[in-house]
C-alpha positions as CSV (number, residue, x, y, z in Angstrom):
1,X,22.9,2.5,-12.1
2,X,24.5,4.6,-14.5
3,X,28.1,6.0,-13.4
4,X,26.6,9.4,-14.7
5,X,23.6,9.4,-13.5
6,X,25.0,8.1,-9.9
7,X,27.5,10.6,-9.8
8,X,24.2,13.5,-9.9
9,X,22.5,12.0,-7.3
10,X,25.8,11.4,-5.2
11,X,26.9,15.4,-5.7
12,X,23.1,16.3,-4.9
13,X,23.1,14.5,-1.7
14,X,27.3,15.9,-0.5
15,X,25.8,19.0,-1.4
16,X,22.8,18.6,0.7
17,X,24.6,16.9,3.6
18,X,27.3,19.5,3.3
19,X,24.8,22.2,4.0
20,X,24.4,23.6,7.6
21,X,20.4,24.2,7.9
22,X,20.1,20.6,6.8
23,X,22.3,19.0,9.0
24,X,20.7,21.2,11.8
25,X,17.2,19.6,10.5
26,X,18.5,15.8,10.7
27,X,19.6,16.9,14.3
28,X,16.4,18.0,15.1
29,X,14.2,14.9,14.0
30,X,16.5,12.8,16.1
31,X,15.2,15.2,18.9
32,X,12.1,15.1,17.7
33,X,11.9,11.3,18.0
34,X,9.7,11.0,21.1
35,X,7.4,13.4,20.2
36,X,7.1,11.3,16.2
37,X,6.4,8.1,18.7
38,X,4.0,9.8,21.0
39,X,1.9,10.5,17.3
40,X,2.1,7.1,16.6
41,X,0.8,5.9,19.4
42,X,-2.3,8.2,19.7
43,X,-3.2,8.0,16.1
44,X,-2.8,3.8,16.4
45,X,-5.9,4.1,19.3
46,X,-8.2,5.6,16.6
47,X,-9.6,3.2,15.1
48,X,-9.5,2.8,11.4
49,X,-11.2,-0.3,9.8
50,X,-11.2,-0.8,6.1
51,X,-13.8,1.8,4.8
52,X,-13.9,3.5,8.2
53,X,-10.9,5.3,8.2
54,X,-13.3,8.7,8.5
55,X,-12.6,9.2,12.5
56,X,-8.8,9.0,12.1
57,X,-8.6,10.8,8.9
58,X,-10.6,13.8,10.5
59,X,-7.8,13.5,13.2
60,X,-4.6,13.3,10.3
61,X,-6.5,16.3,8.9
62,X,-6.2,18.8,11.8
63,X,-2.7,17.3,12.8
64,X,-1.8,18.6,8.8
65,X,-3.6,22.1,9.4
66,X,-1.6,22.7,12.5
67,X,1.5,22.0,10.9
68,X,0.7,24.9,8.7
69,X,0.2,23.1,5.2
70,X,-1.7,25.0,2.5
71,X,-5.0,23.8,1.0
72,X,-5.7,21.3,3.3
73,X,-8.5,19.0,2.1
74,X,-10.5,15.5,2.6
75,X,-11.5,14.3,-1.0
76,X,-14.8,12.6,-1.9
77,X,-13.1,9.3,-1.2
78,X,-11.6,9.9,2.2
79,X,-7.8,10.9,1.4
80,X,-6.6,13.7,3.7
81,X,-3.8,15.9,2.4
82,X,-2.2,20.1,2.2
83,X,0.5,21.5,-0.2
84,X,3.7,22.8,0.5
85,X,4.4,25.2,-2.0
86,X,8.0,25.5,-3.7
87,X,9.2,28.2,-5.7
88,X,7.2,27.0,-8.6
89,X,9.9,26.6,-11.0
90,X,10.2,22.6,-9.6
91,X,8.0,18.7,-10.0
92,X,5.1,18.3,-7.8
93,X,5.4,15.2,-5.9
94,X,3.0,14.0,-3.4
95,X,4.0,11.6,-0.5
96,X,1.7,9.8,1.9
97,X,1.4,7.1,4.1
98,X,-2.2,5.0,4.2
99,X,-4.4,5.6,7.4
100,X,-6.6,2.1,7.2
101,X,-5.2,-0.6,8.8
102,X,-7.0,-4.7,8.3
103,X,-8.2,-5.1,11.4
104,X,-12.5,-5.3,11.9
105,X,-14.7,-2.5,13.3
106,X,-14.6,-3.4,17.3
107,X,-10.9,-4.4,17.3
108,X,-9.3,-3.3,20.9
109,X,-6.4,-0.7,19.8
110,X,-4.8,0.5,23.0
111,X,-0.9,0.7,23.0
112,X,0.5,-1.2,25.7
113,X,4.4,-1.3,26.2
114,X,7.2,-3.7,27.5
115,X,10.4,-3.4,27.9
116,X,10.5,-0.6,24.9
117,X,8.5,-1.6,22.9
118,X,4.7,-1.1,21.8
119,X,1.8,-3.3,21.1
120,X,-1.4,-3.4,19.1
121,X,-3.1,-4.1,16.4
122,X,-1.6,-1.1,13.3
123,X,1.0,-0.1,15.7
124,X,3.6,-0.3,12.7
125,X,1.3,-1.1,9.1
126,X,0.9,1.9,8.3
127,X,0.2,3.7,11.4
128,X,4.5,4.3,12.1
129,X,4.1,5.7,8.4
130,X,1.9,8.2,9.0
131,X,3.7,9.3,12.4
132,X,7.1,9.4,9.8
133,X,5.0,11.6,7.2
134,X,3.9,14.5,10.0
135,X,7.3,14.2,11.4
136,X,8.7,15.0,7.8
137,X,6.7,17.9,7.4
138,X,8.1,19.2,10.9
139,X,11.2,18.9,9.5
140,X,10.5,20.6,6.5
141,X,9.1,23.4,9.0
142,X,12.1,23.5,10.9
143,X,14.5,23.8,7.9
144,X,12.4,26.3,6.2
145,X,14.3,26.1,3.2
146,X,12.9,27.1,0.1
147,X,12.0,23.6,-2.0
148,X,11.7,24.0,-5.9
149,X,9.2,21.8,-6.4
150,X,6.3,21.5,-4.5
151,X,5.2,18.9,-1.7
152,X,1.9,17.4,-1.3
153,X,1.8,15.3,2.1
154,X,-1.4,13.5,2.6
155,X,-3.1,10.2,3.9
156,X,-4.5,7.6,2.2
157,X,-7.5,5.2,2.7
158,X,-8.3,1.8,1.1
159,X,-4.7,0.6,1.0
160,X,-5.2,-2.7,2.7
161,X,-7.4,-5.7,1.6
162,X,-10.5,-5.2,-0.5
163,X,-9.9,-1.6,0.2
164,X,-8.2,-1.8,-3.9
165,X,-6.1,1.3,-3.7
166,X,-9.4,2.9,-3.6
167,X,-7.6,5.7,-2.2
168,X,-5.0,6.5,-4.5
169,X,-6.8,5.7,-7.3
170,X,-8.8,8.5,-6.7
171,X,-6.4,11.1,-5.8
172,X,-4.7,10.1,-9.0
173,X,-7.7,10.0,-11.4
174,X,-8.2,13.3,-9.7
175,X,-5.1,15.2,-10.3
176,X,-3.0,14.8,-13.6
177,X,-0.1,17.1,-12.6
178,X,1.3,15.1,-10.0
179,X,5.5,13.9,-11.1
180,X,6.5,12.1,-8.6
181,X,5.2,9.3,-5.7
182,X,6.2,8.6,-2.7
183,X,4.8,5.9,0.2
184,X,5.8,5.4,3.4
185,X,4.9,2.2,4.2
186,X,6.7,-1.6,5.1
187,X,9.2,-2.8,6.9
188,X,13.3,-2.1,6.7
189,X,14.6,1.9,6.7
190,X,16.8,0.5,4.3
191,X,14.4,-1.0,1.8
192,X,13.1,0.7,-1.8
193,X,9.9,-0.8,-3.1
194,X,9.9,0.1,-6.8
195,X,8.1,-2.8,-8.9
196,X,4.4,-3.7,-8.4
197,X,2.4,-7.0,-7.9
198,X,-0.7,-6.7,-9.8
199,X,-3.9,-8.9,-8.1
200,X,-7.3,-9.7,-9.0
201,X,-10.1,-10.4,-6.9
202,X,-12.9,-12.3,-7.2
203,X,-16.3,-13.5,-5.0
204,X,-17.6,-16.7,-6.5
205,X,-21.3,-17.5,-5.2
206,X,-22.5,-20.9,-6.4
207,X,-26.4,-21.1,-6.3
208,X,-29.1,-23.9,-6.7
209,X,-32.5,-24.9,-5.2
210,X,-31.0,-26.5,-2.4
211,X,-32.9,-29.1,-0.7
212,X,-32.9,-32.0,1.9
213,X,-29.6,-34.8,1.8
214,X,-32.0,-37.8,1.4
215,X,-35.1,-36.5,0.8
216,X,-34.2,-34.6,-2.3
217,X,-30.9,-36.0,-3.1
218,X,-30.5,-36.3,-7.0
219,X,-30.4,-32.7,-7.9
220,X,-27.2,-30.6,-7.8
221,X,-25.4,-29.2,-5.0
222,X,-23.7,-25.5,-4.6
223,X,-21.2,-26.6,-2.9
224,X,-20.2,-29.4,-4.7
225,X,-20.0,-27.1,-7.8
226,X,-17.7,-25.3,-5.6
227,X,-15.9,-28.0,-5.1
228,X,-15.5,-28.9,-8.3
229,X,-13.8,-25.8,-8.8
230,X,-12.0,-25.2,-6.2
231,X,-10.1,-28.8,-7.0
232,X,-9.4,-27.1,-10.6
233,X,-8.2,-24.1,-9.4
234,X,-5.9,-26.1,-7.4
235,X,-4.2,-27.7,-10.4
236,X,-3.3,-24.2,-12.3
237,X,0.1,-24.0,-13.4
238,X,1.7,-20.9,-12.9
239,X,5.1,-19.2,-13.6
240,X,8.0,-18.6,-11.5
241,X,9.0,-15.8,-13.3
242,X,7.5,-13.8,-13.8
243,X,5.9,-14.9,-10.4
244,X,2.1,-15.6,-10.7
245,X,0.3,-17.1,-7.8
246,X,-3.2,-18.2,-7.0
247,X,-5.3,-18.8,-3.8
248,X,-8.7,-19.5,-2.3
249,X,-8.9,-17.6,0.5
250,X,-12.4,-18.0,2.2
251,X,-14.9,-20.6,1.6
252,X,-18.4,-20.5,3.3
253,X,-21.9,-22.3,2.1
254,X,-24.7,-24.6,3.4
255,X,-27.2,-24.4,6.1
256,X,-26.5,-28.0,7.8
257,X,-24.9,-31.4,7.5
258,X,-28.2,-32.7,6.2
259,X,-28.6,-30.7,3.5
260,X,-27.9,-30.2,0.0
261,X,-26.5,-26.9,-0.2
262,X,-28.7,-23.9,-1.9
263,X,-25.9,-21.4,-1.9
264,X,-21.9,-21.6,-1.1
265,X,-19.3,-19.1,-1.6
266,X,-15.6,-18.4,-2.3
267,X,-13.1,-15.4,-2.4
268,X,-10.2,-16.1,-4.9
269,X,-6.9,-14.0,-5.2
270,X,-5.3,-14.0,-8.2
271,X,-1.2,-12.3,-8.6
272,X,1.6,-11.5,-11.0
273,X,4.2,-9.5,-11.5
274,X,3.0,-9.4,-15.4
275,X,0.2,-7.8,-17.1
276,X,-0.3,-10.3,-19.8
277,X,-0.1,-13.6,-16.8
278,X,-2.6,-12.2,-14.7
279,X,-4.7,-12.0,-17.7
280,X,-3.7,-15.0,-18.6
281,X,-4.4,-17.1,-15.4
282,X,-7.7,-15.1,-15.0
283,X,-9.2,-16.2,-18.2
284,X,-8.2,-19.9,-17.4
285,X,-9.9,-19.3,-13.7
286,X,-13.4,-18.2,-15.2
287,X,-13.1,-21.0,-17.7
288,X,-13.1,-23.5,-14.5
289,X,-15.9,-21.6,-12.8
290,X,-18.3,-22.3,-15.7
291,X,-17.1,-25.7,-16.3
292,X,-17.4,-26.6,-12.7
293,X,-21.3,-25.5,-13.0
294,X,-21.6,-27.1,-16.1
295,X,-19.9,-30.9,-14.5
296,X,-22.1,-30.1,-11.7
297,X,-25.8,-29.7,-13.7
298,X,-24.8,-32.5,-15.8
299,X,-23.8,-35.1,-13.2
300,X,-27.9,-34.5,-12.0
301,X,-29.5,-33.8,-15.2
302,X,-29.8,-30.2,-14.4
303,X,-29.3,-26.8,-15.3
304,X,-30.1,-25.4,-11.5
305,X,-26.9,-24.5,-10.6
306,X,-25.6,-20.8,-11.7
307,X,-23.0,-19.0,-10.4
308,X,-22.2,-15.3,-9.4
309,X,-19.2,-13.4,-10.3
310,X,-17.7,-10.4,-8.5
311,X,-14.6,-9.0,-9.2
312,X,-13.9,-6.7,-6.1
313,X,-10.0,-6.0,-6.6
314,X,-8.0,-4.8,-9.6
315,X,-4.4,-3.9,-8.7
316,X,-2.3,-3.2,-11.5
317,X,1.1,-4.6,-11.8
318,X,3.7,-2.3,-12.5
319,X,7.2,-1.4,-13.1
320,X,9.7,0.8,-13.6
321,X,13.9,0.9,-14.2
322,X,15.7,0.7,-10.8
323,X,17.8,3.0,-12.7
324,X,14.9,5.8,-12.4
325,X,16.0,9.0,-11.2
326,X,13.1,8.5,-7.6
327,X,14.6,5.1,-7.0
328,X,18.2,6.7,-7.5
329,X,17.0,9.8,-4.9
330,X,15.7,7.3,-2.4
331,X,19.3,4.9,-2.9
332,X,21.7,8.0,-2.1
333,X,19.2,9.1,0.9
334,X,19.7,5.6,2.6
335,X,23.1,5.6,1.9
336,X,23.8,8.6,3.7
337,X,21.5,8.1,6.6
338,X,20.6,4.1,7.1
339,X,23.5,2.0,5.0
340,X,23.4,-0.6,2.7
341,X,19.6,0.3,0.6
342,X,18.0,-2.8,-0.4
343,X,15.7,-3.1,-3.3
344,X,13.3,-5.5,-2.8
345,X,11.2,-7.6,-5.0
346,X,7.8,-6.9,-6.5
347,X,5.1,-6.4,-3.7
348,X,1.6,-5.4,-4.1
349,X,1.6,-0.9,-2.2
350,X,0.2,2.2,-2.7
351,X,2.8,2.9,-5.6
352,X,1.3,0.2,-8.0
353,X,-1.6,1.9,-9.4
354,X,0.5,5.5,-10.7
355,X,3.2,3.6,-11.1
356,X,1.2,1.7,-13.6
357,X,0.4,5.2,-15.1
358,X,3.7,5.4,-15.4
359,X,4.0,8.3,-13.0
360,X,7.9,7.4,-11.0
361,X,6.9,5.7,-7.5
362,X,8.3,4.3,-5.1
363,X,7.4,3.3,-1.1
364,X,10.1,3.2,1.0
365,X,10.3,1.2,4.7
366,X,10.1,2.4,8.2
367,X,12.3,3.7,10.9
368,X,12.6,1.0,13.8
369,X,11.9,-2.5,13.9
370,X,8.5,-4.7,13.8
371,X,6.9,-7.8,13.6
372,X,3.4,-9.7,13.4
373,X,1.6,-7.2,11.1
374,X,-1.9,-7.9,10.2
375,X,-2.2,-10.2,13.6
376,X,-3.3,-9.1,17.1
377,X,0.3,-9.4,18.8
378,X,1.6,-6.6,15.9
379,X,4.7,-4.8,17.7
380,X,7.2,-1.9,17.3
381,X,10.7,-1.7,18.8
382,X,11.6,2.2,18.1
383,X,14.7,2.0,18.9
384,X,16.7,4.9,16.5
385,X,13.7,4.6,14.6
386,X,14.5,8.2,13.7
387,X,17.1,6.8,11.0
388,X,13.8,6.6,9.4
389,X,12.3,10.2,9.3
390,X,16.0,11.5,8.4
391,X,16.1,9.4,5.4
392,X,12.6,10.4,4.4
393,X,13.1,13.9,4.6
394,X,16.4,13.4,2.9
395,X,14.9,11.6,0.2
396,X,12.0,14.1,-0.4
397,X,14.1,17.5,-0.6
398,X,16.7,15.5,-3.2
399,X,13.8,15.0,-5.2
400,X,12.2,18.5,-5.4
401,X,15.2,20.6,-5.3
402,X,16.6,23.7,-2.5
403,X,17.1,26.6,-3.9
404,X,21.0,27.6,-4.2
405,X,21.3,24.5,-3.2
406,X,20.3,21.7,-5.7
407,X,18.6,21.2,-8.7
408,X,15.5,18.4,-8.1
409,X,16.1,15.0,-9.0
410,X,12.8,14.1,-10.3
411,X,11.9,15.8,-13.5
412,X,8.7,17.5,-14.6
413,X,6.4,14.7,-16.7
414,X,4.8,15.9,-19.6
415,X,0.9,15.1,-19.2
């Protein structure tokens, strides 16, 4: 960081810290801190599986409304979010946590608790986020100071899996005046996510005629075509840096062991850190899908076997200077109120795709401690997991400004 630019953000924040209604409002989140938990809690038991985040988002919408937010909305694609207007004269920045979570329709959700802490299924990813976002906007209540920018705090769906930032995308594509981004989202109070993993997904479906193992054998097999490329795949060579990485994830095909396969099936995750290597290794992966088809038909003589492309994820890689005045904001706020920030590597979030816009995003980790996301046993320890909040709420008023207080951090973009 620049010694100028560092010496802004630390005058912004003793400023801020030095200020009486906002040391009264960190007091009061740290009192608050049952009443965040007891949100997390009873938003984790509604259940919200990828695409089916309606029922919980319907809840996130009337928990917004009673907190007084203007303009409160659901969009066409399921996002749930209200304005907090400033003065006018500030950025607009919206921050939001994401309501799916990756766990199937019929998943058992109820919180159970030992010895402190909580269990089940989205009890931390990203369900602690979105008890952190309400909890900011009671703060914001409770300081009732006037902001200069304005705030929109929202929800967003389609964060996880093949869910493709569906939700973001959206709200972005949707509104072009928007300066800043913040997610709440990940592990470590301390952490700052501001560079983006890009991904691609594909669904490979290998089809022939299919046919019995003795009876017909001679003609060409769908999974063996898969096979074939699956065993290519395997051999890609990739980049360290920057970091590019390749997987099969599911296969599936095949009626029985005595017969030659009619249809089999792959998903296929493709990652980078860099624009031009994903496209790269993508080109090289449907190269191998067509001459796996092609080794396939001519081992047999045929020209049965086709096979079916679907690309159902397209995550942009992004990045920005960790010298950019959000990442700054959020550095000073942990230094305040957690410790020593930590800027972690590139990692696939919410903030890739208007990051890749290059709108300045960043997601920043959660209050209290966690473990076993994405599994059944997924557990939160909330232990001072207010640290959190404060540094959220800390993070957000550097970057939109008090009047008479400060000035905002983040800067209007011109669109």
């Amino acid at each position: 960081m620049t010694d100028q630019t560092t010496e802004s953000i630390k005058s912004t924040y003793q400023k801020l810290m030095d200020n009486q209604f906002i040391q009264e409002t960190l007091a009061f989140i740290e009192s608050d801190h049952q009443h965040t938990v007891d949100e997390q809690v009873a938003l984790t038991e509604i259940s919200a599986p990828p695409f089916k985040e309606e029922t919980r988002a319907n809840n996130f919408k009337d928990r917004l409304e009673s907190l007084g937010l203007s303009d409160v909305r659901m969009d066409q694609e399921g996002n749930v979010y209200g304005m907090k207007y400033g003065t006018g004269k500030g950025p607009k920045i919206f921050i939001s946590a994401h309501l799916d979570t990756v766990f199937p329709e019929g998943t058992e959700v109820t919180v159970t608790e030992k010895d402190g802490i909580l269990y089940a299924p989205g009890i931390s990813d990203d369900t602690r986020g979105l008890a952190e976002l309400l909890a900011v906007i009671r703060a914001v209540n409770h300081a009732n100071l006037p902001t200069v920018g304005d705030i929109i705090f929202g929800g967003t769906v389609g964060e996880e899996g093949a869910g493709d930032l569906r939700g973001v995308k959206a709200f972005f594509n949707e509104h072009k005046d928007i300066d800043g981004f913040i997610s709440i989202d990940g592990p470590g109070a301390n952490s700052i996510v501001y560079l983006g993993t890009g991904s691609y997904r594909y669904t490979v479906t290998s089809k022939g005629d299919g046919g019995h193992s003795f009876g017909d054998f001679g003609i060409p097999s769908a999974t063996h075509a898969l096979g074939r490329a699956i065993a290519t795949i395997s051999d890609l060579q990739t980049k360290a840096d920057p970091k590019t990485t390749f997987t099969v994830g599911e296969v599936w095909g095949g009626t029985s062991v005595n017969a030659i396969a009619q249809e089999a099936g792959m998903t296929v995750d493709l990652r980078s850190n860099d624009q031009e290597e994903l496209d790269k290794m993508e080109e090289q992966f449907l190269q191998m899908i067509d001459k796996a088809v092609e080794a396939e038909n001519v081992r047999w003589d045929s020209n049965k076997i086709k096979a079916e492309l679907n690309k159902f994820g397209n995550r942009p890689p992004a990045s920005q200077s960790k010298d950019a005045p959000i990442v700054q904001a959020a550095y000073g706020a942990i230094e305040e109120i957690v410790g020593q920030p930590s800027l972690t590597g590139a990692v696939s979030t919410d903030a890739n795709y208007p990051m890749s816009l290059g709108i300045p995003s960043i997601t920043i980790g959660l209050g209290g401690k966690a473990g076993s996301a994405h599994t059944l046993q997924e557990w939160y320890d909330p232990t001072s997991a207010y640290v959190g909040v404060q540094k959220d709420f800390l993070t957000l008023v550097g970057l939109v400004g008090v009047e008479g207080i400060t000035e905002p951090l983040l800067g209007k973009r011109r669109t």
